[in-house]
Legacy VTK file of the C-alpha trace (Angstrom):
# vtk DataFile Version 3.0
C-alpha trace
ASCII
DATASET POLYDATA
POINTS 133 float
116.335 107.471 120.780
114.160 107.023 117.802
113.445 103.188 116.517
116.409 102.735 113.412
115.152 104.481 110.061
113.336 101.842 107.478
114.894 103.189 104.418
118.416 101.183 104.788
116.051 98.132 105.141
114.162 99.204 102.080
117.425 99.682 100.228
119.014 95.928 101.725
115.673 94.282 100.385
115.733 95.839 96.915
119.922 95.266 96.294
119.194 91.255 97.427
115.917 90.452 95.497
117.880 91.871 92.366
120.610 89.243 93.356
117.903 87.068 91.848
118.538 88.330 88.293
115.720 90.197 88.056
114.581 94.491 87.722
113.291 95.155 91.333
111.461 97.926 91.518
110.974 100.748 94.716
107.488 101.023 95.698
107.008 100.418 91.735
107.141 98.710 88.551
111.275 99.217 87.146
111.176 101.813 84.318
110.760 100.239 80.710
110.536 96.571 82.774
108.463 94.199 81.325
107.573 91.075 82.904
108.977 89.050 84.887
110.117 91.612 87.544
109.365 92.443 91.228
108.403 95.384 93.679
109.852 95.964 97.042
107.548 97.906 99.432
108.524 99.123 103.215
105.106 98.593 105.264
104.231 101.045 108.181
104.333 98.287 110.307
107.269 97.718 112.456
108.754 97.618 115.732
111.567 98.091 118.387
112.810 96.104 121.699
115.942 95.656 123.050
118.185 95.910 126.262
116.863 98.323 128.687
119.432 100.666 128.405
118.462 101.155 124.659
115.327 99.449 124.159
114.750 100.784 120.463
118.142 99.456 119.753
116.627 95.781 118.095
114.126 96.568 115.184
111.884 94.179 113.250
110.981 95.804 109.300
107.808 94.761 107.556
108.667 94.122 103.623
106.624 93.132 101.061
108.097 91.602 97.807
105.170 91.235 94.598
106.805 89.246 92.281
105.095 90.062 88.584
104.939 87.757 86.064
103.345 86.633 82.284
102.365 83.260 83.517
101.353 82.000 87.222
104.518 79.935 87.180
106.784 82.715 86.077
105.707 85.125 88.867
105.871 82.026 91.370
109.226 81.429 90.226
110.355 84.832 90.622
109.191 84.602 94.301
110.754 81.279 94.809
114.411 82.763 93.392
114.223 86.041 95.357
112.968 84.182 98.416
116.433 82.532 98.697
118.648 86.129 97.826
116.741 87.176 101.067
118.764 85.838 103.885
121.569 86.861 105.117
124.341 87.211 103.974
122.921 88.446 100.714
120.543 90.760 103.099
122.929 93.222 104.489
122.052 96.208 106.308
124.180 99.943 106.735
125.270 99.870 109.854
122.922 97.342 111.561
123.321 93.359 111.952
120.619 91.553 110.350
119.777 88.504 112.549
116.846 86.425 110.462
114.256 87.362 107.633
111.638 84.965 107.210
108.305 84.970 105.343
105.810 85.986 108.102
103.230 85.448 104.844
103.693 83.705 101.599
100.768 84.480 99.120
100.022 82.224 96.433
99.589 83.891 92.861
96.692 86.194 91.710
95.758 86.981 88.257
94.858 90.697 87.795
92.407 91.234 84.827
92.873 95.133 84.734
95.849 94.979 83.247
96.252 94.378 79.585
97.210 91.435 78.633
96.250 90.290 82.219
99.657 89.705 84.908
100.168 87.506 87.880
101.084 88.695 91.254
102.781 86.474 93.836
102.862 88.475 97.343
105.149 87.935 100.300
105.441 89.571 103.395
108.721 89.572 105.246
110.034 90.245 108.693
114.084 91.614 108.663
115.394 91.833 112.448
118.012 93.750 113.076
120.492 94.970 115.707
122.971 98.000 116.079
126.370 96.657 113.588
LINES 1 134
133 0 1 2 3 4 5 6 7 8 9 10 11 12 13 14 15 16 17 18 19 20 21 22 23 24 25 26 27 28 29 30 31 32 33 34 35 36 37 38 39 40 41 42 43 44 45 46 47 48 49 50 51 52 53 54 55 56 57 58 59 60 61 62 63 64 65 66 67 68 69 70 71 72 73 74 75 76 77 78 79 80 81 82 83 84 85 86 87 88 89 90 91 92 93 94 95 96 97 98 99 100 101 102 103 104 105 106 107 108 109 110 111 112 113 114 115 116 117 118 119 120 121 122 123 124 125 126 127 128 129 130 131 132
């Protein structure tokens, strides 16, 4: 049996950081969204354990959440409201159990100067373990 898909994960993050009130983008900026918004991305990394009569049955997803903002306290407060929409039970996932999410890292807040005016980035990396439903 193959370790459980990533893309229901992917889906679960995206539908609770927008709990948070606001656009939530997949993989990319919203369409038309101007700041303050966020960007879900599934990571490559993840893996599988579990009983061994389905040991791929227990998954652990890699997320990463980059909250965008004007101001280095608006994108920190857009991390700070989507970190608490990203627990369960606000984090549901088709047809698996979600047992924790935690921060595995919380960045602090970057300025990028490419960007015109210049935005803030506040990066955090989750872990979402789940089990068959």
């Amino acid at each position: 049996m193959a370790p459980p898909e990533r893309r229901p994960v992917v889906d679960a993050a995206i539908a609770a950081a927008a709990t948070a009130g606001f656009p939530v983008g997949d993989g990319q900026a919203p369409a038309g969204a101007v700041p303050p918004y966020a960007v879900v991305f599934a990571l490559d990394d993840s893996d599988s354990d579990g009983p061994i009569d389905d040991w791929e049955a227990d998954a652990v997803h890699q997320i990463q959440v980059t909250s965008v903002g004007e101001t280095r306290e608006q994108a920190q407060g857009v991390a700070d409201e989507i970190r608490k929409k990203m627990t369960p039970p606000n984090m549901t996932v088709t047809g698996r159990r979600v047992l924790w999410v935690q921060v595995a890292v919380g960045g602090g807040v970057e300025r990028d100067d490419d960007t015109k005016p210049p935005l803030f980035y506040a990066v955090d990396l989750y872990e979402v373990a789940t089990t068959p439903a």
